[in-house]
N, C-alpha and C positions, 0 to 999 in steps of 0.2 A: 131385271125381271126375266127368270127363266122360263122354261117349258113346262116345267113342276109347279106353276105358282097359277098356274090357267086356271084350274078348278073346272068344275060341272058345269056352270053358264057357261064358261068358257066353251066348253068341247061343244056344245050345243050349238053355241052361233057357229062355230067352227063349220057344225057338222051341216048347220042350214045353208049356211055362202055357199057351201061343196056342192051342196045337192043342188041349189039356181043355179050354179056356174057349171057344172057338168051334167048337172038331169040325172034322174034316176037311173037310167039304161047303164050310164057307164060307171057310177058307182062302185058298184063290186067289182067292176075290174079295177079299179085303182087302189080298191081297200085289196085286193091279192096282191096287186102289185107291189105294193108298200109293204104289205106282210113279209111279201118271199124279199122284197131286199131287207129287211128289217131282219129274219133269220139270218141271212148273207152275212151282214153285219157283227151279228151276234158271236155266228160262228169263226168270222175271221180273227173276230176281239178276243174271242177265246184262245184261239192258237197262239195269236203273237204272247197272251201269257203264259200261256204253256211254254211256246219257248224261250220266256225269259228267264219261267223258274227250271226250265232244263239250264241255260248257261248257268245260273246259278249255282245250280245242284252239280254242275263238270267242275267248276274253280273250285267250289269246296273239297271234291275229291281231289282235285290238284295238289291242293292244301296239305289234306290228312298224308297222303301218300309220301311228299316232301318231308 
């Protein structure tokens, strides 16, 4: 069972345990927190394929050139 299979109840209880366990005050700081690494992420996940379709796209020109 993955992350994807939570559904709406799901995120809900999710979101109730969060809210008694941290209180409402610190909430939003957590829901930014997790945002900005959550972009962080994104972005890193991006680059490493960028640059794998960069290696790719070098040996193919290797290729043609030979």
């Amino acid at each position: 069972m993955g992350i994807s299979n939570i559904g709406v109840p799901g995120l809900i209880i999710l979101l109730v345990i969060a809210l008694i366990v941290f209180g409402p005050s610190k909430l939003p700081e957590i829901g930014s927190a997790f945002g900005r690494t959550l972009k962080e992420f994104k972005k890193s996940a991006k680059g490493l394929v960028s640059d794998d379709e960069d290696d790719k796209r070098d040996k193919d020109n290797e290729k043609v050139t030979k």
